[in-house]
C-alpha positions as CSV (number, residue, x, y, z in Angstrom):
1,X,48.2,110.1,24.3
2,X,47.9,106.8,26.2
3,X,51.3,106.3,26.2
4,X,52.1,109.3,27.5
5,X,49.7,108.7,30.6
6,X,50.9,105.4,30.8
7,X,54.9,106.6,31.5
8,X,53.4,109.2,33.8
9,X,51.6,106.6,35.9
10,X,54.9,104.6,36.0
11,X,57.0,107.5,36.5
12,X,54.8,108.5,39.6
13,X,54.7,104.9,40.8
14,X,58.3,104.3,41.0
15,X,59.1,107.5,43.0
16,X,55.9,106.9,45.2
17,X,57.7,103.2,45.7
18,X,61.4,105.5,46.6
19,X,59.6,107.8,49.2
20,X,58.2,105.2,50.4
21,X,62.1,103.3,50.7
22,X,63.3,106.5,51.8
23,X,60.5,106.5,54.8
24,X,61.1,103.3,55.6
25,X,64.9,104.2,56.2
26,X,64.1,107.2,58.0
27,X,61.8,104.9,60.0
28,X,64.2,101.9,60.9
29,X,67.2,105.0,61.8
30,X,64.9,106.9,64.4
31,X,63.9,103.8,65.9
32,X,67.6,102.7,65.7
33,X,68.3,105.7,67.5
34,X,65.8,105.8,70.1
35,X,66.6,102.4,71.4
36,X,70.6,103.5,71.1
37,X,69.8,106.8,73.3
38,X,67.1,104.4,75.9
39,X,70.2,102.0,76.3
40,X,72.5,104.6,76.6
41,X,70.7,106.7,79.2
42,X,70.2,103.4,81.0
43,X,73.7,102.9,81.0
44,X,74.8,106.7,82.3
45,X,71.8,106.2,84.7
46,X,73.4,103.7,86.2
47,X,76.9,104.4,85.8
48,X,75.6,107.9,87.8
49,X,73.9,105.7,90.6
50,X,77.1,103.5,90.9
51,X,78.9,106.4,91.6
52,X,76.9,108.4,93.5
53,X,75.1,105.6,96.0
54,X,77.3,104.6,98.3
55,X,75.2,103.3,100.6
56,X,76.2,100.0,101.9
57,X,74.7,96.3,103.1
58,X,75.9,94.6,106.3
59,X,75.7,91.3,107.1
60,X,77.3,89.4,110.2
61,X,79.7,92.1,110.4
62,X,80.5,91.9,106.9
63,X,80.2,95.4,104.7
64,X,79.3,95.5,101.1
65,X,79.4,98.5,98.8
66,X,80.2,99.8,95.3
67,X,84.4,100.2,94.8
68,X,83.9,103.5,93.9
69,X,83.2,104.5,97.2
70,X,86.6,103.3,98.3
71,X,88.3,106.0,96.0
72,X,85.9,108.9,97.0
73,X,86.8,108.0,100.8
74,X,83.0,107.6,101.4
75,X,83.7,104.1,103.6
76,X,80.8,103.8,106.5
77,X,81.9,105.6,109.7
78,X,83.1,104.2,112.7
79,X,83.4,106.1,116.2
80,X,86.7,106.5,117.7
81,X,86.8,104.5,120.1
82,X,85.2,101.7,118.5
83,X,88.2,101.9,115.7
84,X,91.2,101.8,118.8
85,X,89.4,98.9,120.0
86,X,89.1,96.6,117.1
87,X,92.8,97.4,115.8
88,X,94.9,97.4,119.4
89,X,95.8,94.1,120.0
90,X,96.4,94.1,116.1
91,X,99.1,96.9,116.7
92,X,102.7,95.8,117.0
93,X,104.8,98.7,117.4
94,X,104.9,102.6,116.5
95,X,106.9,104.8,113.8
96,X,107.7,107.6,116.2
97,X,108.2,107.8,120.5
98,X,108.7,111.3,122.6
99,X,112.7,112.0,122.4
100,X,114.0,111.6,126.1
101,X,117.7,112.2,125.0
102,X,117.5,115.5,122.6
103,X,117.3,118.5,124.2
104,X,115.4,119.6,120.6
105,X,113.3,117.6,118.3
106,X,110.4,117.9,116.3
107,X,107.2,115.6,116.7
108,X,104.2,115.4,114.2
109,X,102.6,111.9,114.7
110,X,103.3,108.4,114.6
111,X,102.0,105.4,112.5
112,X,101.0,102.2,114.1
113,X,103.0,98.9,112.1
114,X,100.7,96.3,112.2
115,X,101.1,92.7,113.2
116,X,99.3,91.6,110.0
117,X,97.4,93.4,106.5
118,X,93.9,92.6,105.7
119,X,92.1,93.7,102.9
120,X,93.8,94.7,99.6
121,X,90.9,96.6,98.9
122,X,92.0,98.6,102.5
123,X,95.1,99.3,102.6
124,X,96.9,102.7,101.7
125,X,99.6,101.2,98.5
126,X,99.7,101.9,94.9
127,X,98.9,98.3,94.5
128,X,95.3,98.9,95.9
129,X,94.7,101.8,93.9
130,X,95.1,99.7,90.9
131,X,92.5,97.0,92.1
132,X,90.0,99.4,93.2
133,X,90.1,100.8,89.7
134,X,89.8,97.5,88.0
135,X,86.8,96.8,90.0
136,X,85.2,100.3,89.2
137,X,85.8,99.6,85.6
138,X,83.6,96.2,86.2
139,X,81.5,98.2,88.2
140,X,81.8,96.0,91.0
141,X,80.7,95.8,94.7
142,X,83.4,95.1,97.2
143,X,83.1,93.4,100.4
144,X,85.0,93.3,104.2
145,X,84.9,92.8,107.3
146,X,84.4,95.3,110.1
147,X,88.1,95.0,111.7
148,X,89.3,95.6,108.3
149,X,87.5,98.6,107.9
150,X,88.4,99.7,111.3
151,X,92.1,98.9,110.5
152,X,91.8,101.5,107.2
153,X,90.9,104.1,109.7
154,X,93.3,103.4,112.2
155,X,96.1,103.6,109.9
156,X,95.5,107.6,109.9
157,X,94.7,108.4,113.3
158,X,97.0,110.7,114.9
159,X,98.8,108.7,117.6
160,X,101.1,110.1,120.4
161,X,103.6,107.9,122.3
162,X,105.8,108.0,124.9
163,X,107.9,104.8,126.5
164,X,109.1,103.8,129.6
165,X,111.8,101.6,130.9
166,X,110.6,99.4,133.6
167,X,114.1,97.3,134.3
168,X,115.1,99.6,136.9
169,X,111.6,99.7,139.5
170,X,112.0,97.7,143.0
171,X,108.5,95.6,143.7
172,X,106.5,98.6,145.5
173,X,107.9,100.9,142.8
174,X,106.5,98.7,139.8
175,X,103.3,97.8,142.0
176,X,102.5,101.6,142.4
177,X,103.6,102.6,138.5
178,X,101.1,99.6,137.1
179,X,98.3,100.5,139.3
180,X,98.2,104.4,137.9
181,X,99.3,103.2,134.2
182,X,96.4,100.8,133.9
183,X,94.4,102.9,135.5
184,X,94.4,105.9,132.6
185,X,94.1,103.3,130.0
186,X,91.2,103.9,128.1
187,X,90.7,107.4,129.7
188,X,88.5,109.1,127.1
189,X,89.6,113.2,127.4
190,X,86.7,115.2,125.5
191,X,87.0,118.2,123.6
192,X,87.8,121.4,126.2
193,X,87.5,118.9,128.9
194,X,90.5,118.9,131.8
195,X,91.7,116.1,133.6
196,X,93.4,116.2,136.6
197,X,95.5,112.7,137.6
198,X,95.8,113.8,141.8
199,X,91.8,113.2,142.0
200,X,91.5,110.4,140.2
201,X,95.1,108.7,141.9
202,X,93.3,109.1,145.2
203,X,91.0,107.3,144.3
204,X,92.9,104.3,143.6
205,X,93.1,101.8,146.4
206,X,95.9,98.8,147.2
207,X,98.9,101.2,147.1
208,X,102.3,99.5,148.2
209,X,103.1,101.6,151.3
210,X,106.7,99.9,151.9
211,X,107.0,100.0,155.6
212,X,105.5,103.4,156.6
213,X,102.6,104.3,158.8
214,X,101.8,107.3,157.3
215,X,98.5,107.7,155.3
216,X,98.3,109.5,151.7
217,X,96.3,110.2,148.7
218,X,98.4,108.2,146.5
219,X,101.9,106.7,147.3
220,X,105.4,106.9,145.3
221,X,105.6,106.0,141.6
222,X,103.3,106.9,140.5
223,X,105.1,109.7,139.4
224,X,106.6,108.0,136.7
225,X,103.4,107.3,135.0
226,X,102.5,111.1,135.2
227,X,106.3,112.0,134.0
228,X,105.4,109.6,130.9
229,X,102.4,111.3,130.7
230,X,103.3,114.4,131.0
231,X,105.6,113.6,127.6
232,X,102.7,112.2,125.7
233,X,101.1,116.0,126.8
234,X,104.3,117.7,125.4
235,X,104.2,116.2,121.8
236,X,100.3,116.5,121.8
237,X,99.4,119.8,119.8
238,X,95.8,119.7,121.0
239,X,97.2,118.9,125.2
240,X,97.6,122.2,126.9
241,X,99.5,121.7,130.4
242,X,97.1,123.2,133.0
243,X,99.6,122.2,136.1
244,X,102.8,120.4,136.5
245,X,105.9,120.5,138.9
246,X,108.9,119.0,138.2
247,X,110.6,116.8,141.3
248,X,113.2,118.2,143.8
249,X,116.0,116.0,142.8
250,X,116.4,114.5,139.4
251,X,116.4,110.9,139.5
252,X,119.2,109.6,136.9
253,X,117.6,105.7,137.5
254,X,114.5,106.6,136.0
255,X,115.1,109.9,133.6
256,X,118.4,109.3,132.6
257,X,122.0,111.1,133.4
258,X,121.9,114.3,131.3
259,X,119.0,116.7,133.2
260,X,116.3,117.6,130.9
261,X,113.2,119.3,132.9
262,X,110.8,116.6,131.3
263,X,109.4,115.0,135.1
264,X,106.4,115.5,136.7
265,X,106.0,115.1,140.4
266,X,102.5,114.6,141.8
267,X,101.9,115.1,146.2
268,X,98.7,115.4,148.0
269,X,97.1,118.7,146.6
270,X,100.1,120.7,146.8
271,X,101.7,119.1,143.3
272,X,99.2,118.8,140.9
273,X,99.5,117.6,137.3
274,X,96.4,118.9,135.0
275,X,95.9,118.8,131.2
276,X,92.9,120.3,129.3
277,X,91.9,119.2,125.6
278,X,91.9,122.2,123.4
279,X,91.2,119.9,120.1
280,X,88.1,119.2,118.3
281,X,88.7,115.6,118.7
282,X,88.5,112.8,121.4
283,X,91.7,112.2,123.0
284,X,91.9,108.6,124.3
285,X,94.7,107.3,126.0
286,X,96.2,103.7,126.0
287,X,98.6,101.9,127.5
288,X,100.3,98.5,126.8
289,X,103.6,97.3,128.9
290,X,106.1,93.7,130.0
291,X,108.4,93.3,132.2
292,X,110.9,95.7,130.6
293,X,109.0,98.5,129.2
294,X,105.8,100.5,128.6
295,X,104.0,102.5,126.5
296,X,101.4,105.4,127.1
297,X,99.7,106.8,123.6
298,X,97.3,109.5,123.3
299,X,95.0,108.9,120.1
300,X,93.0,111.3,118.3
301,X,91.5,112.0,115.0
302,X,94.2,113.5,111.8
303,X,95.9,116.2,112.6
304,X,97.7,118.9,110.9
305,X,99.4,120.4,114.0
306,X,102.8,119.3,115.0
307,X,104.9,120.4,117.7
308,X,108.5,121.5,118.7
309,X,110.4,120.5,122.0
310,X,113.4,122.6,122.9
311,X,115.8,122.3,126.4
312,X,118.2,124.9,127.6
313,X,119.6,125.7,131.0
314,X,119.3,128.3,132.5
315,X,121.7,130.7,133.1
316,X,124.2,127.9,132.5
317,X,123.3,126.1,135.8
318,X,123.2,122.6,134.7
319,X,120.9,122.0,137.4
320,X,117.8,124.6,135.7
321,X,116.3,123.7,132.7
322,X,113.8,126.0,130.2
323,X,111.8,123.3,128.4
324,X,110.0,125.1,125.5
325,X,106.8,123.4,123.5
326,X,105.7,125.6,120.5
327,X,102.4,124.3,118.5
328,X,102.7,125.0,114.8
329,X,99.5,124.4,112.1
330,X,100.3,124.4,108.4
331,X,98.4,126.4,106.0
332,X,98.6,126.4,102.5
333,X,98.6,130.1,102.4
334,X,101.0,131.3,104.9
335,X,103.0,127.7,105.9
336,X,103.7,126.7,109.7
337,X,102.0,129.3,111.6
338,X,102.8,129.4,115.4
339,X,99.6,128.3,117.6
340,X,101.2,128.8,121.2
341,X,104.4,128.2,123.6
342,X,104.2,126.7,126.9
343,X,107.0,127.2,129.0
344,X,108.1,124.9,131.8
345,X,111.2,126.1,133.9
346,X,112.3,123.8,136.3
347,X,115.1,123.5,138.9
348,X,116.6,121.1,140.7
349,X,118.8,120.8,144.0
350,X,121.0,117.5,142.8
351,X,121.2,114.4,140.7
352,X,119.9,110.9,142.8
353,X,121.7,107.8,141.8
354,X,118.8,106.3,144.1
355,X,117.2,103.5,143.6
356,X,113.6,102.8,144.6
């Protein structure tokens, strides 16, 4: 009998010494587990805020913010203006200038080619994807400067140009054309806004009168800032052309041989050239020129609109010219939808060889 209680007590013993193994085990695992799931959720907590915050430090004009922000396109914003003005003298040339020699061309926007790249984390290349992925897998911040960043906008404005050769303008004529091209530079055209260049030419002052007496609002040449201007309004999809009149005689010197309706002639009150902003966005216009040639841009936001320019004469006269400027939008749905024509017929008595 006391043997018998004896191997019970053991026999109790040994498995009150294995539940209490097993409840140590059970013990360690959940408290294993706990501490595995509190690191964890630390982890996805802040993986979640690394991704999500994108709110940014500045210091001396120096940005800092996570990389991730770079691939979700959530950079810190930077008014229009302010962007033109921090890349422009950075600007060398452009992709794409109005077509003076087809009488039909498509335009959708040009890109500005840079004198120089700056950041790698910036700039729109393959080779930047990969390093903005290998510093999101280090969860790293990223730093730049705030031309660069103003540079990575400014490689997807919308940007509108239009030259001008300047080789063939007499000292009055070149005086006249700089005053009214420097003049419009840095024009700022607001949305639904209209601008209208025979008030603001008169109130220009130091005109080259050559040797007349007579007294005007603005003096000759000018016109062939508003001709280049009125090209920049053709390729623009957001310009609509309130006003313009084309010239009596077409002037081979300054708009080549073959007669293509694409001048604008300004006088007094009684020619008037007018453009109106029908876009969401700012439209500012700059303007850059040497001794040879010019440039007037009109700069806006990204576009989707694009436009086509088409010349014909009319009625065969070689002399009478239909220029046609149909706005097209794409849409995902439907494709190139047709926004609006303008029409601009113009006719001319003769071709001047003239110089002036």
């Amino acid at each position: 009998m006391q043997s018998k209680l004896i191997f019970i007590i053991k026999y109790f013993w040994v498995k009150r010494k294995n539940i209490l193994i097993l409840l140590s085990i059970i013990l360690l695992f959940s408290s294993f587990s706990i501490k595995w799931y509190s690191i964890h959720k630390s982890i996805e907590e802040k993986d979640n805020e690394y991704f999500s915050n994108c709110g940014y430090t500045k210091s001396m004009w120096i940005f800092t913010i996570n990389a991730s922000c770079i691939q979700q396109k959530k950079l810190p914003q930077l008014p229009l203006a302010e962007i033109i003005d921090a890349v422009w003298d950075n600007i060398d040339w452009f992709s794409w200038y109005y077509e003076p020699l087809s009488n039909s061309f498509n335009y959708y926007w040009a890109t500005p080619i840079f004198k120089t790249k700056w950041n790698l984390y910036l700039q729109w290349e393959p080779s930047t994807n990969k390093l903005v992925l290998q510093a999101i897998e280090s969860r790293e911040r990223v730093s730049f400067s705030y031309k660069e960043l103003a540079q990575y906008y400014a490689q997807h404005l919308s940007y509108f140009v239009a030259d001008k050769d300047l080789t063939n303008l007499g000292n009055c004529s070149r005086k006249n054309y700089l005053l009214a091209l420097n003049w419009i530079d840095w024009y700022i055209l607001n949305p639904w806004n209209t601008f209208n260049i025979n008030q603001k030419l008169s109130s220009l002052w130091w005109y080259c009168k050559w040797i007349s007496n007579e007294s005007h609002s603005f003096y000759w040449w000018v016109c062939g800032m508003v001709s280049q201007l009125f090209r920049v309004s053709l390729i623009n999809p957001d310009i609509v052309i309130n006003k313009r009149y084309p010239h009596n005689e077409w002037f081979v010197q300054y708009y080549w041989e073959n007669i293509w309706g694409d001048d604008a002639a300004v006088y007094e009150y009684s020619k008037q050239f007018e453009i109106k902003n029908t876009g969401e966005s700012d439209i500012i216009l700059k303007t850059r020129n040497n001794e040879s040639k010019s440039i007037i841009v009109a700069i806006s936001w990204p576009t989707n609109k694009w436009v086509n320019i088409t010349k014909n004469f009319i009625n065969w006269n070689t002399k009478a010219i239909h220029l046609n400027k149909t706005v097209y939008q794409y849409n995902d749905t439907l494709g190139n939808v047709v926004l609006r024509e303008e029409v601009f017929d113009s006719y001319y008595s003769k071709k001047s060889y003239e110089f002036r």
